[in-house]
Every structure is written in structure tokens, then in C-alpha cells.
Residue frames as qw, qx, qy, qz and C-alpha x, y, z in Angstrom:
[[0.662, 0.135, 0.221, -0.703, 30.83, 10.38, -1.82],
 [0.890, 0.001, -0.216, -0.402, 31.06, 7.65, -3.74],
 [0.030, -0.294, 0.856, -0.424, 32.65, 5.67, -0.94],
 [0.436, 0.067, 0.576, -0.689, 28.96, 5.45, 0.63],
 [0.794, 0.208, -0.388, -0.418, 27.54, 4.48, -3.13],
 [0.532, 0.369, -0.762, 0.017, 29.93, 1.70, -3.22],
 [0.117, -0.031, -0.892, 0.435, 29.25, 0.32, 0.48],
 [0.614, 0.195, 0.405, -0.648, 25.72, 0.85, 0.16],
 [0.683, 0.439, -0.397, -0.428, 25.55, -0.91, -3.33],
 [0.665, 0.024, -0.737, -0.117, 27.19, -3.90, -1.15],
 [0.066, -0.053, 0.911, -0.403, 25.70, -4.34, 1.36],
 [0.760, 0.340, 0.050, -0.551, 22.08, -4.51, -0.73],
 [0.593, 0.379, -0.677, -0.215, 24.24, -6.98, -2.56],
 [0.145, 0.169, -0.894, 0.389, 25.42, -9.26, 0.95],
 [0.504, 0.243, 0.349, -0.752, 21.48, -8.63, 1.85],
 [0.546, 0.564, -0.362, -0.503, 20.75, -9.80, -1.23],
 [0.423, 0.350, -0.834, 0.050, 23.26, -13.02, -1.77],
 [0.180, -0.144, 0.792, -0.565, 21.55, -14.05, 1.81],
 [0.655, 0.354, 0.234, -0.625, 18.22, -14.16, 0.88],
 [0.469, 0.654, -0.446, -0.392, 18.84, -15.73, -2.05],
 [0.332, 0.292, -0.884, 0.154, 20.97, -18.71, -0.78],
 [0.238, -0.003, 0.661, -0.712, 18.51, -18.85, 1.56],
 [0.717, 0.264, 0.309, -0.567, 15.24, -19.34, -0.32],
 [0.619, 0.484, -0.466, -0.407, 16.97, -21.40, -2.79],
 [0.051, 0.182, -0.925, 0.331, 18.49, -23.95, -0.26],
 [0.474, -0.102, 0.479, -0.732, 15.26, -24.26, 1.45],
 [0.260, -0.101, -0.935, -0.217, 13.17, -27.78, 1.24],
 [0.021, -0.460, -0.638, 0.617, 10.42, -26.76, 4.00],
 [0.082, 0.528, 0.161, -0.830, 9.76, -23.51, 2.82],
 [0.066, 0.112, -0.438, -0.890, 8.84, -23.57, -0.25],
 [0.254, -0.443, -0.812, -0.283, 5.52, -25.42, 0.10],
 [0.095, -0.841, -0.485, 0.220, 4.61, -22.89, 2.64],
 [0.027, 0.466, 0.049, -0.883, 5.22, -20.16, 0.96],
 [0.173, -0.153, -0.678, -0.697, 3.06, -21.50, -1.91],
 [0.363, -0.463, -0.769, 0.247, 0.72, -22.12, 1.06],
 [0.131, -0.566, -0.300, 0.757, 0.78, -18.70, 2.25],
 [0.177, 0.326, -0.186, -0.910, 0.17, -16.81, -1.26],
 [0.222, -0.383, -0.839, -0.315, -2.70, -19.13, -1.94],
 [0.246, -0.681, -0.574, 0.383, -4.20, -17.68, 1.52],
 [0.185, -0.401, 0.105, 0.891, -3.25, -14.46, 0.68],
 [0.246, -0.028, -0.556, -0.794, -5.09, -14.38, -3.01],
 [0.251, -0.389, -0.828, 0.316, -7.95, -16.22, -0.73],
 [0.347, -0.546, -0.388, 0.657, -8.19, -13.39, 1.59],
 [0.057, 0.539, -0.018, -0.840, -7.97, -10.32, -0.82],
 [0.233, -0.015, -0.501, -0.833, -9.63, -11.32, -4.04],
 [0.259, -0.267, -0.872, -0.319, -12.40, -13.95, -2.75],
 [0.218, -0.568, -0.676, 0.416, -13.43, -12.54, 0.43],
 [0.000, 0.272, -0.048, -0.961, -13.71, -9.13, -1.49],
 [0.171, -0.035, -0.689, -0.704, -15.91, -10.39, -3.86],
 [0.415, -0.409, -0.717, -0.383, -18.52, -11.43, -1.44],
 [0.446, -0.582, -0.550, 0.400, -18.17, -9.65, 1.67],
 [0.076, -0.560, 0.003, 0.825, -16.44, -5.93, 1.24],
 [0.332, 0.757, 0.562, -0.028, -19.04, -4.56, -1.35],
 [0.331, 0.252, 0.125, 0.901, -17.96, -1.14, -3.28],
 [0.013, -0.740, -0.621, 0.260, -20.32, 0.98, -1.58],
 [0.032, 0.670, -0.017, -0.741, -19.18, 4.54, -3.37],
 [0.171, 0.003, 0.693, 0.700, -19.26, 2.84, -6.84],
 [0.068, 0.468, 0.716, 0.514, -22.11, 4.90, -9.02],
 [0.195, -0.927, -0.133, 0.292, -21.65, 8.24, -6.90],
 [0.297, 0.853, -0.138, 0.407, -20.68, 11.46, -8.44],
 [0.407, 0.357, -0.361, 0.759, -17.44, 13.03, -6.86],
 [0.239, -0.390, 0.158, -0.875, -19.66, 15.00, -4.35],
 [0.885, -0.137, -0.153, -0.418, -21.44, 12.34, -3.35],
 [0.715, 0.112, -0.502, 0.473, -18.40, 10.27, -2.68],
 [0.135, 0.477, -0.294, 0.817, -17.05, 13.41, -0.58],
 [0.468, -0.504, 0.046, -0.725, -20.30, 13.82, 1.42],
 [0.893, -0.131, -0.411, -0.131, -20.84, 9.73, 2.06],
 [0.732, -0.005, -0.514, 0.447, -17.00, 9.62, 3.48],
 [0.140, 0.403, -0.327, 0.843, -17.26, 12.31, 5.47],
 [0.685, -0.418, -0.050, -0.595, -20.51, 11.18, 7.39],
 [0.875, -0.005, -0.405, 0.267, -18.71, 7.91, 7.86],
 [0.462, 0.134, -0.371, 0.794, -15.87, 9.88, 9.69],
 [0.411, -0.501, 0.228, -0.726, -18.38, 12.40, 11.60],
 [0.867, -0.104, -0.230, -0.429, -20.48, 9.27, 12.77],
 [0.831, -0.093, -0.472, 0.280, -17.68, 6.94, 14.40],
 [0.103, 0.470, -0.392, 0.784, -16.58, 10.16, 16.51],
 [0.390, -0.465, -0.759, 0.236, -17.70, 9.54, 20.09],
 [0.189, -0.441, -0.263, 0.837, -19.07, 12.52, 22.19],
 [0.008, 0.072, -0.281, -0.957, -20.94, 13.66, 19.33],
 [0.663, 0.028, 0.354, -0.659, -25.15, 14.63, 19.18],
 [0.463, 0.185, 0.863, 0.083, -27.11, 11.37, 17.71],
 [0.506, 0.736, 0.449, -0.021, -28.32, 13.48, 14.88],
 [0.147, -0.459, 0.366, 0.796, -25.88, 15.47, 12.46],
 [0.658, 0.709, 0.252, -0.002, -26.77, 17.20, 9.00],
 [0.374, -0.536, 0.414, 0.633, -23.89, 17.83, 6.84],
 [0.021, 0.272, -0.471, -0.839, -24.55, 19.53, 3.11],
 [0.708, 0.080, 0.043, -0.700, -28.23, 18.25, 3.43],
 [0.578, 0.231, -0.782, -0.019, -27.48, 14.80, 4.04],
 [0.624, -0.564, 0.323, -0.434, -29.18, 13.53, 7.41],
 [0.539, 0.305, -0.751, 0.230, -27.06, 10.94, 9.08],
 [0.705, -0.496, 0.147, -0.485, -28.61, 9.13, 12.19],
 [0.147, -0.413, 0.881, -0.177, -26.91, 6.82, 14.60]]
């Protein structure tokens, strides 16, 4: 068994030593990959802040529960245009 350590342990290393030589060599790349994790911190902190709202923050536990579960009755297709689920009316 520990054959398999020892030849898994390099070839994470030869995996490893590639990648490495690889992003250090590089003269292109590195401005776009500062380029990309600018878009990236873009994309998930600014466009959260002013587009994807919290919409369960300042709901009890039950409330949470009830909200996601209308959400998930409500995108089903085939189903009536009026549902009531734990006294919660929920209208297309």
C-alpha cells in the first residue's frame, strides 16, 4: 500500500511542478489573470449589492421554510394557479 501513497504523492507533485513552471514563466498571463479576478470580485460582491437582494433576511426559521417552499411549488408547471400551503396564499 504504500506503493500507491508514494505514486500518488508524485504525481500531485509532477501536476504540481507543471503548473507552477507554468504560471511563473508566463508574461501574457498574468495581466489577465489579474483581469479576470477583478471581474470576478465585480460580478459577486458589486452586482450582489445592488441587484440580488436578501429576500429571507428578518424571517423566523418557519418563515424561511414556508417562503422557499412556495418558491419551489410555484415554478412547477402543470400545477392549479392558486396553491395554499401552511396558510400562506401564493398566486401566480
Amino acid at each position: 500500500m504504500p506503493k500507491s501513497i508514494n505514486a500518488i504523492s508524485d504525481k500531485f507533485r509532477t501536476i504540481f511542478g507543471f503548473y507552477y513552471d507554468g504560471f511563473r514563466n508566463m508574461t501574457w498571463g498574468r495581466p489577465l489573470w489579474v483581469l479576470i479576478i477583478l471581474k470576478m470580485v465585480f460580478l459577486f460582491l458589486i452586482l450582489r449589492l445592488f441587484f440580488f437582494k436578501p429576500v429571507l433576511s428578518g424571517k423566523t426559521e418557519s418563515e424561511k421554510s414556508t417562503f422557499v417552499a412556495n418558491e419551489l411549488i410555484r415554478g412547477r408547471p402543470g400545477l392549479d394557479d392558486f396553491i395554499v400551503l401552511e396558510g400562506y396564499d401564493v398566486e401566480r
